[in-house]
MILOMI-42199 format. One record per residue (C-alpha): x negated, y negated, z negated. Coordinates in pm, whole numbers, plus 50000, padded with zeros to 5 digits. Each point is the difference from the previous one (the first is absolute). Example, Ala and Ser with C-alpha at 12.3 -4.5 7.8 and 13.67 -1.06 7.14 Angstrom:
MILOMI-42199
487705045049220
498634965650066
END
This chain:
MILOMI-42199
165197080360648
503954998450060
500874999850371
502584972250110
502545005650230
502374973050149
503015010150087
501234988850354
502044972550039
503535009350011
502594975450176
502644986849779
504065001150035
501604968850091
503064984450103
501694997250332
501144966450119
503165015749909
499365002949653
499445039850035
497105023449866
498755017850308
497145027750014
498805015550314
499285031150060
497225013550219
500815014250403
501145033849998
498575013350315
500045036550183
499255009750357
502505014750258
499075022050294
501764993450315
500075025250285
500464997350346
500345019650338
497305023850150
498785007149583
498484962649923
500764985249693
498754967449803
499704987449620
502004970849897
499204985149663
503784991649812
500124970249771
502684993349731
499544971749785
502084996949693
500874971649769
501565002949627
501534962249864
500874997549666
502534971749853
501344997549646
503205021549898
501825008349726
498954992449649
496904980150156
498185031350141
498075002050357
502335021550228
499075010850311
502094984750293
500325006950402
498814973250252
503834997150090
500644987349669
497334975249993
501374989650358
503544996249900
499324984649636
497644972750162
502604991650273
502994997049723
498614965549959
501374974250239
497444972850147
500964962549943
500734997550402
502525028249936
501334980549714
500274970950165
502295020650284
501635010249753
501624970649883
500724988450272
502325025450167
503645004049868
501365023649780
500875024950284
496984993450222
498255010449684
502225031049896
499025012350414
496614991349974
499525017949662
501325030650145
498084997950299
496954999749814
501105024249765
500615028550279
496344990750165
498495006749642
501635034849945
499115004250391
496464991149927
500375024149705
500805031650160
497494992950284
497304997549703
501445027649789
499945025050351
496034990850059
499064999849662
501695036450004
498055014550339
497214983049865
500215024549661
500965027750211
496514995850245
498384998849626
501685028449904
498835025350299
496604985349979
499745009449650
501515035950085
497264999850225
497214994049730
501585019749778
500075027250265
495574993250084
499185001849666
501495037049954
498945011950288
496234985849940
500225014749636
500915035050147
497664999950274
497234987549710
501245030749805
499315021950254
496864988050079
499175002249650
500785037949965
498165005550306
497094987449855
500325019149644
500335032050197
496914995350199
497634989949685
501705029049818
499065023350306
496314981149994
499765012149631
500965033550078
497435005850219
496914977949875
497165018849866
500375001049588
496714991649939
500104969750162
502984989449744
497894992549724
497324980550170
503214977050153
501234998749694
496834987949836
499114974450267
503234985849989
499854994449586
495844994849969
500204953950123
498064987650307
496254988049933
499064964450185
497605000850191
496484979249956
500934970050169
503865002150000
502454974149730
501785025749735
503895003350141
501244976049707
497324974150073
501114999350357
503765000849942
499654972549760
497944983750233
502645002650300
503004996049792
499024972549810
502894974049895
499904966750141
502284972049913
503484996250188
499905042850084
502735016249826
498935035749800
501315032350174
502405019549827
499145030649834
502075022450182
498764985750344
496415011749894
501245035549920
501395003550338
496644984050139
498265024349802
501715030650108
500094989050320
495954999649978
500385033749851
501795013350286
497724987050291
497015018449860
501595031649985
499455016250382
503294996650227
501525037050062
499775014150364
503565001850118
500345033450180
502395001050340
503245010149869
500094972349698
501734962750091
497754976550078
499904971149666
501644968250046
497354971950072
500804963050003
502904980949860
503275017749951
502884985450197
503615001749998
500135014150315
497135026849931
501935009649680
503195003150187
498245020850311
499745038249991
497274999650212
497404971950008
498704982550291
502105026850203
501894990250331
503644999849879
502775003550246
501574971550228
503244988149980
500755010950359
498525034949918
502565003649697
502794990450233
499175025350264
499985027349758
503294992349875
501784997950313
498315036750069
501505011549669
503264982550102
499985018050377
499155034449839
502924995949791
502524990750252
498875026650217
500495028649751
503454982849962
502625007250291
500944968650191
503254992750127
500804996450372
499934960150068
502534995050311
499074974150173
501944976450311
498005008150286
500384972550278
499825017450349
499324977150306
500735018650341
496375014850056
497675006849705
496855022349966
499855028249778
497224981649797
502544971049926
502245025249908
498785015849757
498784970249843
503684982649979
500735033649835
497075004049779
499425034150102
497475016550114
499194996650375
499285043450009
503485002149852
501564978850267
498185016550297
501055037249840
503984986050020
499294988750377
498205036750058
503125018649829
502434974250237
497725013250341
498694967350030
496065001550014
498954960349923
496634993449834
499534969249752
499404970950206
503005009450270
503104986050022
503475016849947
503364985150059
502544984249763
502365032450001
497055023549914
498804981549732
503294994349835
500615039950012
496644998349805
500714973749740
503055020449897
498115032050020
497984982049713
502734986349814
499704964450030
502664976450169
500004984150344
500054961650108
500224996250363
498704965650162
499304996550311
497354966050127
502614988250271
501424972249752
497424976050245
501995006950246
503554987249804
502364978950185
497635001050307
502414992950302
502975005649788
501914964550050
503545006250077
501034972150273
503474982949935
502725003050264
499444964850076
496845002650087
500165024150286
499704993950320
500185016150308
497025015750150
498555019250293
500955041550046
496775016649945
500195029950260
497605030950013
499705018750364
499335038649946
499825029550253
497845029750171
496994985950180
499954991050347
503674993549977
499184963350085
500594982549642
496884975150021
500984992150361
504024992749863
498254972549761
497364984950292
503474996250213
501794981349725
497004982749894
498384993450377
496635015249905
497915026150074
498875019849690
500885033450129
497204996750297
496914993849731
501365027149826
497295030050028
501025033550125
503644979850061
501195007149677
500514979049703
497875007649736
500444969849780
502644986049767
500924963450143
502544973249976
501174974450189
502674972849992
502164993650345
501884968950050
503475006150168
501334972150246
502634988649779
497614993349724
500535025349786
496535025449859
500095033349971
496865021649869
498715030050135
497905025749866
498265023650226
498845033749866
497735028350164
501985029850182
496945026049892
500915026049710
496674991549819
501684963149920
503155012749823
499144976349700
500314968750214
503195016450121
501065002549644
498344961049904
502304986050275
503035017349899
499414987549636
500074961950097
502094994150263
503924993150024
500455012350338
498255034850183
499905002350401
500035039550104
498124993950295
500685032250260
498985012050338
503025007550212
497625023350222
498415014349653
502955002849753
499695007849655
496545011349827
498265008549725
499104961849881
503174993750130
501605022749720
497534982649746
501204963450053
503305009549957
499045015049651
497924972149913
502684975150073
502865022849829
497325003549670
500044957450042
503924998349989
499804971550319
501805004050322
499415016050314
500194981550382
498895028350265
498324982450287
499765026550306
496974989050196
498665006050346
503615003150149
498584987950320
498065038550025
501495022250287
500325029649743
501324973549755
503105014049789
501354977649721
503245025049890
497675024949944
498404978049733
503354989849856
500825037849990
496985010549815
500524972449730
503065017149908
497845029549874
498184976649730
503374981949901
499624971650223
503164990050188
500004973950207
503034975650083
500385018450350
500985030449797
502304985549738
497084993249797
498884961749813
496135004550149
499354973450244
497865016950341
498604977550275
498475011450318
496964979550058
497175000250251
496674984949885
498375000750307
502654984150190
501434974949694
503465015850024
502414993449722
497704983949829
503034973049915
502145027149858
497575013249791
499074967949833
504074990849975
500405034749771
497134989349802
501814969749922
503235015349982
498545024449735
498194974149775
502954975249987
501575033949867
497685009549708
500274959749934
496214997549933
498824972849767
496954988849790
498834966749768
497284984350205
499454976449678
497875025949751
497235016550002
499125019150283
500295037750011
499455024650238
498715032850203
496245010950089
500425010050337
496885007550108
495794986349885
497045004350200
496044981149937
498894977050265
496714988650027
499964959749871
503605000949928
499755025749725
502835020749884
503234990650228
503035012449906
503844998550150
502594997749797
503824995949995
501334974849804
503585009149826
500554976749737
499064964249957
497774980150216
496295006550022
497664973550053
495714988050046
498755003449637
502245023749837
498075025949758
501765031650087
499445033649892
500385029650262
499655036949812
496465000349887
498544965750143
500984967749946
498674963650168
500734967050088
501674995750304
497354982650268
502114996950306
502905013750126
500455013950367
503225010850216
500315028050234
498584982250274
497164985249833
501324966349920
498844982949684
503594987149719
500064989749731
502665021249821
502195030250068
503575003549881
501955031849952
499815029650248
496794984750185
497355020850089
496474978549972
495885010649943
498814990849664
496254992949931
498354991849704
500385036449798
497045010849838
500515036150095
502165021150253
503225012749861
501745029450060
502795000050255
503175004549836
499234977549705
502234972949873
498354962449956
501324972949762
498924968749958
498934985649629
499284972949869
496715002649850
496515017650126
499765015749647
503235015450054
499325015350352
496465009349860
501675020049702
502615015850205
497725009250212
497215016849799
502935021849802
501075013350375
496645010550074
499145012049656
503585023650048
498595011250320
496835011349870
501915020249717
502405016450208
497295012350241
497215010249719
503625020949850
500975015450348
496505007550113
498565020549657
502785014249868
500755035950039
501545033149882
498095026849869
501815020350298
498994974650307
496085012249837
500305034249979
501665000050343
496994974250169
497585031549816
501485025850146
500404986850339
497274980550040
499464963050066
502074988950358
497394985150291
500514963850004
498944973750257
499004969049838
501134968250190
500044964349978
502624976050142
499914966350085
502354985050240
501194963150064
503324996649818
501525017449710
502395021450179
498365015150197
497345012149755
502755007949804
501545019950293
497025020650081
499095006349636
503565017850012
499545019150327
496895019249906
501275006549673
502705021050181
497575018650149
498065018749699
500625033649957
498955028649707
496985005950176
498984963750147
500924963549894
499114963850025
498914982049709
499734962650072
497124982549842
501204966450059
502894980350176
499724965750088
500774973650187
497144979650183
496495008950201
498045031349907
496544983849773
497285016049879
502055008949675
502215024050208
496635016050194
498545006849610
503305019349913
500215019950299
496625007849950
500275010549628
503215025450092
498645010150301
503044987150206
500914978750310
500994967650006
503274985950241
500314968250158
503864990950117
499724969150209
497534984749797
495575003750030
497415005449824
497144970749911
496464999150143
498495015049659
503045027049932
498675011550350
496524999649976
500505016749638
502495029250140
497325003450277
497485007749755
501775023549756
502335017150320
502714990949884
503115002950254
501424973050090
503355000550190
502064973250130
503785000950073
502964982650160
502785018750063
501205024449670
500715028350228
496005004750084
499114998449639
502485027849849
499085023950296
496134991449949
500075009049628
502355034350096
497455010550232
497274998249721
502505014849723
500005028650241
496335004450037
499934998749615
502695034250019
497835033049939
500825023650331
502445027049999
498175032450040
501725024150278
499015030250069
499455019550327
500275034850088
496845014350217
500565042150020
500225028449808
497195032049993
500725039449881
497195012849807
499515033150148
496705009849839
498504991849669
496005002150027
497684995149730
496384984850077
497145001149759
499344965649891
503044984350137
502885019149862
503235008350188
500914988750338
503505004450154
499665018250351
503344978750163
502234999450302
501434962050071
503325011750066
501644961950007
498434966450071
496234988649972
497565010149721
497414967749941
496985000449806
500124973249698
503795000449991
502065011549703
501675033049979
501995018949776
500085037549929
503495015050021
500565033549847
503395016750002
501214964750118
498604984849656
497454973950015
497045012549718
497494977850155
499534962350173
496414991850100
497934999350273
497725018050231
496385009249911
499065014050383
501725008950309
498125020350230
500685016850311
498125031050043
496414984149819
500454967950151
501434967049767
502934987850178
502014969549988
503295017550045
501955029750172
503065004550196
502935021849977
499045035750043
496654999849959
498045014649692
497734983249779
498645004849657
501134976449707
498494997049638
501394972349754
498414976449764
499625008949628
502775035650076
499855036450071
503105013149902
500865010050336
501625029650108
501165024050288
502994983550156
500004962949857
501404968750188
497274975350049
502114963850124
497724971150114
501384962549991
498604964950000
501114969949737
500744965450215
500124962449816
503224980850140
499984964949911
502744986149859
502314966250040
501794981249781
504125002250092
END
């Protein structure tokens, strides 16, 4: 019986709607890995399908044509709408239109022709990549076919040889069924019976089935350690490609960071060139900062300070002249800038002739104390300061405005007399137009005396000598006028242009003249200013008030000043809350040369200081913060910087005793003032360091500082509050409270001199002959004597003379009279003398006694 096949059903070729043979091809497919960071990685299945048109060609045979073709021959025919357009345009309409469409077509062409090329090229690689699998599965088949040849051969080689035949044998002699088992043919027949529709397998199928069968009974080899492991599964492109299968492979990130290691090892061995860089320099930088504009090192930059004597670590700051010797020292250029450009065209207006007016002389009254000056200004004024002054000296900076009888204003400024105040001296010298040498005709010229005239010289303003207290028995006013002459003041009684008027305070004499020279002088100078601007000014003098807040006095020179200004005064700025006069009066404005209180400042400014007013908080806030933050830089600078000398000196000599103190005092000057004075008085051996200097009441804030340094904390005309108290009472801390300047510098002198170590002197008791030298078992050598000079006392020290050369200092181990222990001996009496730790003592030696005294010491 014939076995039928049928064939499977094939489909058949047919035409496109285009009139084209077309035949399809089946998917070509492969699989890509993909990897990503940290060593994951995922299988993508690629897809490329592929189709093959044929149309008729030459001679009437089936060519094989591109898609593009079959695109542009089907869209060579026009439609009948196109037709119809067509007919309708004109002749040039359709010339334009014709080209149009002709230049989209060969558009549309190389748009197709560029895809249809990247989409050969993707089928290219892909089939690379096949190509590429295939060998590498064929080798690695190879391979594991040797492998296996070499183990059966090495089987062989050691199987018993008896056994061979009986293999052999079994393998040729067929297998027997068994009783109740289907012969092999009956049962293949059975299962592999033909049914209708199945299609036959192909003969060379079946051998592969049948060697495959072959194979499986034969028993798998043991794979020993050091053989690969087979391939199991299906064989992918990626597998094939892989060295290493299933293994983590490398991230992308990973790859990178080894070739920027390759690339740093490389410039390393290579010598780089120096890069020289602009370095911008402010006026304070740290050493950190530095280095880091530089791009050095920071060790390099502190071994160039070390080499210059400086000693700075990395977070200190040096100035802009040390750092630029530094940046050249390195080789790279310098840019100085400096952060004042905030403070560009601040009070810089230049007023127009036309604009000035005439304004009030601004005059300052200077002198040695208790030559009457505050009592000069009561008398023109008709007040009384100089009575609530305590002590009956001045010890405050103060202005005041007098009106004369024909109308006309003149300002005064009154400064202290004391030498501790010679910066309000030199403030009032600096802002006024006018200086009044105030002198005692009974006193004559002194010290402070000779220091106004300086200050007022240094100032370039003139001089009017007012001799006071002519109405004094012992008064002399030539004798004044003749000691000016010794300081190059020559007054008009001498042949000289300085104006002198005798004056009595206390009696209001020549008061008139006085005020007539003050005139007489400013119409002189011509003094003039524009009241319409901005106003612009002096700080005179600040002090804290409890519920006013900060109140400060200042001197208005330019422009007109007025309630609601925003001003900026050094290193505080505010709005301007209400304005006072010099007698307490409330205005509304001040014009040029007044002196008025100011509140509304949100901190106390330095006397001294200029104030402007702006026109914008932001501005004043700005200003302000760059003032402080300069400040802070130039004190960090000037408080850690130091030569490597100034430290090996400090080692040598020792660290100076210091007495830690903290000042608080009502106004600015005068803490200013007595911050100066016990300055003055450190020495090498003893100095003041001040904590803290402030204006306002002593808190609890002070007490904590005093208490941290150990020091004492001083009050000038101001208290301390319930809990500062009860706090210094607790922690003993001294508290001491001050009016008068005088009591405070001699206070802190006295304890500068306790802090002095004693001078040692020493004194001169008597001198003893040895006349006998004995020596005692047990006790050594004692000196049989005869006090020939003086006393001999037990416990004092002695020296042993010999030949008028001192060989020993020490002192007395016993001194005995006869067997008795005495206390000492007289003049020609004899005792017996032994000394401590020493025998050397002979015949004839010179034994001198003398006592060491402590002498305290005071500063000078």
């Amino acid at each position: 019986m014939t076995d039928t096949t049928e064939t499977p059903t094939r489909k058949p070729l047919k035409l496109s709607s285009s009139g084209k043979l077309e035949l399809k091809k089946t998917i070509d497919g492969g699989q890509v890995k993909q990897s990503f960071p940290h060593g994951r990685s995922k299988v993508v299945a690629v897809e490329v399908k592929k189709k093959r048109t044929f149309a008729p060609g030459a001679g009437g045979k089936m060519e094989a044509v591109s898609e593009l073709d079959t695109k542009l021959h089907a869209s060579a025919e026009p439609t009948p709408a196109e037709t119809a357009d067509h007919h309708a345009l004109t002749a040039h309409e359709r010339a334009q239109r014709q080209k149009a469409l002709e230049q989209a077509r060969k558009d549309e062409d190389v748009r197709k022709i560029e895809e249809i090329k990247q989409a050969q090229a993707a089928a290219d690689r892909l089939e690379l990549q096949r190509q590429e699998a295939a060998r590498l599965a064929e080798e690695e088949r190879q391979r594991a076919e040797a492998a296996r040849r070499a183990k059966e051969e090495a089987t062989k080689a050691t199987a018993p040889k008896t056994a061979e035949p009986d293999a052999e044998e079994a393998a040729a002699k067929p297998a027997k069924p068994g009783k109740g088992a289907a012969a092999p043919g009956s049962m293949r027949a059975h299962m592999h019976k033909p049914v209708a529709g199945e299609v036959a397998e192909d003969e060379e199928v079946a051998s592969r089935r049948r060697a495959a069968g072959r194979a499986a009974v034969k028993p798998a080899p043991t794979a020993r350690r050091d053989e690969p492991k087979r391939r199991t599964g299906k064989l992918s492109v990626t597998q094939a490609l892989s060295d290493d299968e299933g293994a983590r492979m490398r991230s992308l990130a990973a790859v990178k960071r080894a070739r920027e290691k390759e690339k740093r090892h490389m410039m390393a061995q290579q010598p780089q060139a120096k890069v020289v860089r602009d370095v911008v320099l402010p006026e304070t930088i740290t050493v950190q900062e530095l280095a880091s504009r530089m791009a050095e090192r920071g060790a390099d930059v502190i071994k160039s300070l070390m080499k210059m004597g400086v000693m700075a670590t990395i977070n200190q700051a040096i100035d802009a002249d040390t750092a630029e010797l530094i940046i050249g020292e390195f080789g790279h250029k310098v840019r100085r800038v400096t952060e004042a450009d905030v403070e560009t065209g601040l009070g810089a207006e230049l007023d127009a002739d036309e604009h000035l007016l005439a304004r009030p002389p601004i005059v300052t009254v200077m002198g040695h104390v208790d030559h009457g000056k505050t009592s000069l200004l009561d008398a023109l004024r008709q007040t009384d300061v100089a009575v609530h002054e305590a002590g009956g000296i001045t010890q405050h900076i103060g202005a005041y405005q007098v009106l004369l009888h024909n109308g006309g204003k003149i300002t005064f400024i009154d400064t202290p007399g004391h030498a501790a105040f010679t910066e309000m001296r030199a403030r009032g010298a600096n802002v006024t137009d006018i200086v009044v040498l105030v002198v005692a005709a009974d006193d004559g010229i002194m010290p402070q005396t000779v220091e106004a005239i300086r200050h007022a010289k240094a100032a370039k303003v003139p001089i009017i000598v007012a001799i006071n207290k002519i109405d004094k028995p012992d008064a002399d006013p030539n004798r004044v006028r003749n000691e000016l002459l010794s300081h190059e003041l020559v007054v008009e009684e001498l042949g000289g242009d300085v104006l002198a008027v005798e004056v009595s305070a206390k009696q209001k004499t020549n008061l008139d003249k006085l005020e007539q020279a003050l005139l007489l002088q400013a119409e002189v100078l011509e003094l003039k200013a524009n009241p319409d601007r901005a106003a612009q000014g002096a700080v005179i003098e600040a002090k804290l008030e409890r519920g006013r807040g900060t109140v400060a006095t200042l001197l208005v020179q330019k422009g007109t000043l007025k309630v609601g200004d925003i001003l900026i005064a050094g290193s505080e700025w505010g709005r301007v809350r209400a304005l006072l006069d010099d007698r307490g009066r409330t205005v509304e404005s001040a014009g040029p040369a007044s002196p008025v209180e100011v509140l509304g400042l949100q901190g106390t400014p330095q006397a001294g200081d200029t104030f402007v007013v702006v026109e914008s908080e932001a501005r004043a806030r700005e200003i302000a913060e760059f003032r402080l933050h300069r400040q802070r830089q130039h004190a960090l600078a000037a408080a850690k910087r130091g030569t490597l000398e100034q430290m090996f000196t400090r080692i040598q000599a020792g660290e100076a005793k210091e007495l830690a103190v903290v000042i608080k005092g009502d106004v600015q000057g005068s803490v200013e003032a007595i911050t100066a004075s016990l300055n003055q008085l450190s020495t090498d051996e003893v100095k003041v360091r001040v904590l803290h200097a402030a204006v306002g009441g002593i808190n609890e804030s002070d007490v904590t500082l005093a208490r941290a340094s150990g020091g004492t904390i001083i009050g000038f005309n101001v208290r301390a509050n319930p809990q500062a108290r009860e706090l210094a009472r607790r922690d003993h801390i001294d508290i001491r409270y001050y009016s008068i300047i005088y009591n405070v510098v001699d206070d802190v002198k006295g304890a500068l001199s306790g802090m002095l170590a004693p001078t040692l002197r020493e004194k001169f008791l008597g001198n003893a002959e040895i006349r006998e030298v004995f020596n005692i078992t047990k006790v050594g050598k004692v000196a049989g004597c005869m006090v020939v000079e003086g006393v001999v006392k037990r416990g004092a020290k002695v020296r042993l003379l010999r030949d008028s050369v001192v060989i020993h200092e020490g002192s007395l181990k016993t001194l005995k009279r006869f067997k008795d222990e005495v206390r000492e001996v007289k003049e020609g009496f004899e005792c017996g003398m032994a000394f401590e730790n020493y025998d050397n003592i002979e015949k004839g030696d010179i034994i001198e006694c003398f006592e060491v005294e402590e002498v305290a010491r005071a500063l000078a």
